[in-house]
C-alpha positions in Angstrom: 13.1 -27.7 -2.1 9.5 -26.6 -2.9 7.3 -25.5 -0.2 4.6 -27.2 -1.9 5.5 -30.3 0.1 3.3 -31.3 2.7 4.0 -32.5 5.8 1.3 -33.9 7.9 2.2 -33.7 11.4 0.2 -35.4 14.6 0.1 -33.5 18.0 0.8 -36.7 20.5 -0.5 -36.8 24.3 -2.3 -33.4 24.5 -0.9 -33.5 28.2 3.0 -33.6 26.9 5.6 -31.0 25.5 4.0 -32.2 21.7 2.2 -29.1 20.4 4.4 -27.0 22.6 7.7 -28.1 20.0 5.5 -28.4 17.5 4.4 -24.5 17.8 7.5 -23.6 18.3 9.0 -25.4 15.2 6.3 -23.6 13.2 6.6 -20.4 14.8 9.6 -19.9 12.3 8.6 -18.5 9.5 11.5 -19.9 7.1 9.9 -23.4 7.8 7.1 -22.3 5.6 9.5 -21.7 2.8 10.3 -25.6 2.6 7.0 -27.3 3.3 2.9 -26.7 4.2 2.7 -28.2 7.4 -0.4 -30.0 8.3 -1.1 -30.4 12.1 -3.8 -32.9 13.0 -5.4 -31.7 16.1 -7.5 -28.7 17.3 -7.1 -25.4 17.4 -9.0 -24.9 21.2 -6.0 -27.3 22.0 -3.0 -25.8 20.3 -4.5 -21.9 21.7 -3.8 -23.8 25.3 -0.8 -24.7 24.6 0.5 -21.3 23.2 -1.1 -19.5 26.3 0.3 -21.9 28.7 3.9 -21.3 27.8 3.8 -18.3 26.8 4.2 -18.6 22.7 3.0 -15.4 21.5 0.1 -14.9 19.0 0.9 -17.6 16.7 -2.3 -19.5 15.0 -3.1 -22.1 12.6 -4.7 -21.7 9.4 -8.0 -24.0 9.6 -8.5 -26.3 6.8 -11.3 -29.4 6.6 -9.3 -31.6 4.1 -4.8 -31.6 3.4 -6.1 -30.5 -0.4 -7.1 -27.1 1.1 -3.8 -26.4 2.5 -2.4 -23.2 2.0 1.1 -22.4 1.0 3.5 -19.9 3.5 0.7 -20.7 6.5 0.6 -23.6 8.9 -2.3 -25.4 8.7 -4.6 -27.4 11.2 -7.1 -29.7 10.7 -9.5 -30.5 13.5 -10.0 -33.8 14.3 -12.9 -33.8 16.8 -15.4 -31.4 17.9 -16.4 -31.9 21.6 -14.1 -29.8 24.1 -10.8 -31.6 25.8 -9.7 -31.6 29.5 -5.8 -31.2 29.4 -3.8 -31.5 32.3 -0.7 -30.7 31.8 1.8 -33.2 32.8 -0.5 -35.9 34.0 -1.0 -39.7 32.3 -4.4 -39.5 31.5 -7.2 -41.8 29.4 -7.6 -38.4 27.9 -4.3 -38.1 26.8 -4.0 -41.5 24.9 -7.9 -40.9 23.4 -7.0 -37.4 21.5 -3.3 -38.5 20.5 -5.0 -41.3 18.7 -7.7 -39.4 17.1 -5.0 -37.6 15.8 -2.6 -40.2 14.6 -5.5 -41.9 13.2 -6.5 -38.9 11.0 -2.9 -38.3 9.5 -2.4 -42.0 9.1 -5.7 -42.0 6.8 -4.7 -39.1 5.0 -0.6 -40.4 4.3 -2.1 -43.6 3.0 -4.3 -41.5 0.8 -1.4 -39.6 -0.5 -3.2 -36.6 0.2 0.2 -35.9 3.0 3.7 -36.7 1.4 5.2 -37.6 4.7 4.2 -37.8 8.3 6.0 -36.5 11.4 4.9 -37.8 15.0 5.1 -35.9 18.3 5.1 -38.5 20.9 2.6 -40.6 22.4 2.8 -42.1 26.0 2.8 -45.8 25.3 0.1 -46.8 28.5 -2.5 -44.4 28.0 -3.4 -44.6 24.3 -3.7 -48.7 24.1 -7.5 -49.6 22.7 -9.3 -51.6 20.8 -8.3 -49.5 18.0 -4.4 -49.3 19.1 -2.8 -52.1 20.5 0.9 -51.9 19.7 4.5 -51.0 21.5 4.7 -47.6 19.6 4.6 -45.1 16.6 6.8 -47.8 14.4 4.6 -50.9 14.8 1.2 -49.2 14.1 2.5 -47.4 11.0 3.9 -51.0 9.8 0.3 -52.3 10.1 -1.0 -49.3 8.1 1.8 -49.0 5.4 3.6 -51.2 3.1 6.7 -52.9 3.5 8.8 -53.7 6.6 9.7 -51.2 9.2 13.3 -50.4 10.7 13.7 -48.2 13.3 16.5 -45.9 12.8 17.7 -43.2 15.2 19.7 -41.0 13.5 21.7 -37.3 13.4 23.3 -36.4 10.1 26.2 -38.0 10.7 25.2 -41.4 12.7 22.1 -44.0 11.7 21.9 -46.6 14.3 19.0 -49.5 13.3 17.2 -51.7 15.8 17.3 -55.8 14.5 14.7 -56.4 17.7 12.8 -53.1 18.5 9.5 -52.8 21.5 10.3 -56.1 22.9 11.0 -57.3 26.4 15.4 -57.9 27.1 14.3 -61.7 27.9 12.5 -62.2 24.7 15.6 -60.8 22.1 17.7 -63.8 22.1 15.2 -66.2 20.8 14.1 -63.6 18.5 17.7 -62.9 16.6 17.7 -66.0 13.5 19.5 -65.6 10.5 16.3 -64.9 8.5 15.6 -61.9 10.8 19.2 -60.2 10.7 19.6 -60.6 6.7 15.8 -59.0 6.8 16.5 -56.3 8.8 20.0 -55.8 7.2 18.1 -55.6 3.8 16.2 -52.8 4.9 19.1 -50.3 6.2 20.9 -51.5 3.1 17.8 -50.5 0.7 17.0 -47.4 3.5 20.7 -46.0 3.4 20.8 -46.2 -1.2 17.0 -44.4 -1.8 16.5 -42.3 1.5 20.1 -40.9 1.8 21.9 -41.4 -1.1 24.8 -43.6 -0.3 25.4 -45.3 -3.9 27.4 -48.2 -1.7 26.8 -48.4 2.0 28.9 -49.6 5.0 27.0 -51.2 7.8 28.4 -52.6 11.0 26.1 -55.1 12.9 26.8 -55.3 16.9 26.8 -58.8 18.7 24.3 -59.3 21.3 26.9 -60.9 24.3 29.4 -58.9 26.5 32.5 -59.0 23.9 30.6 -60.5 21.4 30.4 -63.9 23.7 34.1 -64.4 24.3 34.6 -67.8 22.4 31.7 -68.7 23.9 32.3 -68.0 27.2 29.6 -65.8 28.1 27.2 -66.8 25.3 27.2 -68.6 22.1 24.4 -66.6 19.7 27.3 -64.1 18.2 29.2 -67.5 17.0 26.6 -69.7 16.1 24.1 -67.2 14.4 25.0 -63.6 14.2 28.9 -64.2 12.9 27.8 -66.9 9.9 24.9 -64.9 8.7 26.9 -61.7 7.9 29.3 -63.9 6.0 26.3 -64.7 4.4 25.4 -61.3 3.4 28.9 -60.2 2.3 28.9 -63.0 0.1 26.0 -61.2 -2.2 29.0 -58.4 -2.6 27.5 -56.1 0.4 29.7 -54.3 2.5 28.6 -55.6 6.1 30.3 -56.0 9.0 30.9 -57.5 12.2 29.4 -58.3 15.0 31.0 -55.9 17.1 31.5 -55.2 21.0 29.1 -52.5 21.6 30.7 -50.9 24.1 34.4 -50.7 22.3 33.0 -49.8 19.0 31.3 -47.2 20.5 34.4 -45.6 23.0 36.7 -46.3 20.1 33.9 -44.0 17.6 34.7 -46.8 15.5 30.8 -45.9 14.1 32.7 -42.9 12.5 33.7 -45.0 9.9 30.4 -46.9 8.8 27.3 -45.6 6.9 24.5 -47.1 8.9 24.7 -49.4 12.6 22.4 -52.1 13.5 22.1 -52.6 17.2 20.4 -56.0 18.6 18.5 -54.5 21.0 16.3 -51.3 21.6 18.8 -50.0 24.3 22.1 -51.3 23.0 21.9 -48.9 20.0 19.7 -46.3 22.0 21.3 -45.5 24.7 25.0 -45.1 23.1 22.9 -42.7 20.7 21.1 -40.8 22.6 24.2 -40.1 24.9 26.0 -38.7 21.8 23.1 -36.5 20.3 20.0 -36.3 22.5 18.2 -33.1 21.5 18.9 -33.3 17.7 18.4 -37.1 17.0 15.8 -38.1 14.3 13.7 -41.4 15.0 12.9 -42.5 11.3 11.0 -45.5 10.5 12.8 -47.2 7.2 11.5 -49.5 5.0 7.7 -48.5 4.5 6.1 -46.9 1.4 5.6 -43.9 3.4 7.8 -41.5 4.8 7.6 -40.9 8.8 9.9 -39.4 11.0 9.7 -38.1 14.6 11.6 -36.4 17.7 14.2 -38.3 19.8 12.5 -37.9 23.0 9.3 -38.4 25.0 6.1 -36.8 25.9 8.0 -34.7 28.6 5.3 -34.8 31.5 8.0 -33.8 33.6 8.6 -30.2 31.8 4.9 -29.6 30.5 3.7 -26.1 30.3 6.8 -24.6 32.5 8.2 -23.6 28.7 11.5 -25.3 28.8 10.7 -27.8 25.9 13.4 -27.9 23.8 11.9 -27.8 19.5 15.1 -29.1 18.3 14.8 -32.4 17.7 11.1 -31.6 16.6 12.8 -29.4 13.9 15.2 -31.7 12.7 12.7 -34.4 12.3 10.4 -31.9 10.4 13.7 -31.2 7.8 14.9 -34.9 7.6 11.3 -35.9 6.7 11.4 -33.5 3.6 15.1 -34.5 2.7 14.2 -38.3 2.8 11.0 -37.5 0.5 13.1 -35.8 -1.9 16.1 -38.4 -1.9 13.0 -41.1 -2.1 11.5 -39.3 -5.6 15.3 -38.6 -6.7 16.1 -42.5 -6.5 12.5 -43.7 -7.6 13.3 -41.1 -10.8 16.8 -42.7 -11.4 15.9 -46.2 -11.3 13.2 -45.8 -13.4 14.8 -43.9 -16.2 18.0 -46.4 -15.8 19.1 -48.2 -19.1 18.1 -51.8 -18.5 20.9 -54.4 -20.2 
């Protein structure tokens, strides 16, 4: 994999664990052999960071544009001038301003195509809403800047679970499941799972959204009346789709084991089965936009800030399946064009 690859990378709340995993992640210098990292941030920022946990000498190569990137360096660009109060652990305006300055700036620059792929630390969802940002998260920002339709997918290398309802409230995801929305969303993990990891014919099981899938109708008729129909919709265009399924047997019975991808109703029906099984080396991957963007499994960490116990693992593995996805994307894109058209 060439190193010439770039990865742009924003820092997130400048109060969180971000640039800590993120300098940590770097720190490696084998990284360097498969990418140019980009960070979007500032180095007065990222020096804190390394002196407040203790990260060594490490530093950042300075750049002013992603087409002065060096190869075998990590590279910073810095996205504001003025000086920044951090306080370590605390939900501050400050926090949400500067993690938007820098998504902003790597957003621009993946659009651009000057970045082949962007990785997110994470934001705190309060403090960054604006005028300029007023959206649930990472996912539903990056679909209003990109092309195509998003899916979020959490995902290790052996489990993708999608989301069919994503940053919504509990009491708003029943009216939101229709048949239009599940074969949309179903679509998109088919289309995710062939270009961005090479499954030539995938396997996905869809959960219901009732306790044991409603029972008959007993507790609830949505799997029956909707959710059951529309996959036999979809396998009758010849995919291989499944279900709905109990959440909680299909996941005590690791019946997931035997399907490519998962799509979960809800945000914490697939979430919280996933993050129980691999929190600390899950992937969050948005699918199903032009660009390629991936990011850790967990939060800003307040809670652990600057007392150096930050794990970079998940950080790391979102760095790695960024690059994979971008070279599965060109490998499909490169296939399907040169194909022999009948």
């Amino acid at each position: 994999m060439s190193n010439k690859i770039k990865i742009g990378i924003s820092i997130g709340d400048v109060n969180g664990i971000g640039l800590e995993v993120i300098i940590k992640t770097l720190s490696n210098p084998a990284i360097l052999n498969y990418c140019t990292p980009i960070v979007y941030g500032h180095t007065k920022v990222s020096s804190f960071h390394r002196k407040a946990n203790n990260l060594g000498d490490f530093s950042f190569n300075v750049i002013n544009h992603a087409n002065q990137a060096q190869l075998k360096k990590a590279n910073m660009i810095n996205c504001w001038e003025e000086d920044v109060k951090i306080e370590l652990g605390q939900v501050t305006a400050t926090g949400g301003k500067y993690a938007l300055l820098s998504l902003e700036r790597a957003t621009a620059d993946l659009v651009a195509g000057d970045i082949d792929a962007l990785v997110t630390a994470p934001i705190n969802k309060e403090n960054i809403q604006s005028e300029e940002f007023n959206f649930p998260g990472h996912t539903e920002y990056l679909e209003s800047e990109l092309d195509g339709e998003s899916l979020m997918i959490l995902m290790t290398e052996d489990l993708r679970i999608g989301l069919i309802t994503g940053h919504i409230p509990l009491s708003k995801v029943s009216e939101t499941i229709t048949p239009e929305l599940i074969k949309s969303k179903v679509e998109v993990m088919y289309s995710s799972l062939k270009q961005d990891f090479n499954i030539g014919k995938p396997k996905i099981a869809v959960l219901g959204l009732n306790p044991h899938c409603g029972d008959n109708g007993v507790v609830g008729t949505e799997d029956d009346e909707i959710i059951r129909p529309t996959i036999k919709e979809i396998q009758e265009t010849g995919k291989l789709v499944y279900g709905p399924y109990a959440a909680d047997g299909f996941f005590g019975s690791k019946t997931y084991e035997q399907f490519d991808g998962v799509l979960a109703m809800y945000h914490d029906q697939g979430l919280a089965p996933f993050k129980a099984l691999s929190f600390g080396n899950g992937v969050n991957f948005t699918a199903g936009l032009n660009k390629v963007r991936t990011s850790p499994d967990h939060g800003t960490g307040f809670d652990i800030a600057g007392k150096k116990k930050a794990n970079h693992l998940s950080f790391q593995e979102a760095l790695f399946s960024s690059l994979h996805i971008h070279r599965n994307r060109i490998e499909y894109q490169n296939l399907t064009k040169n194909s022999l058209k009948v």
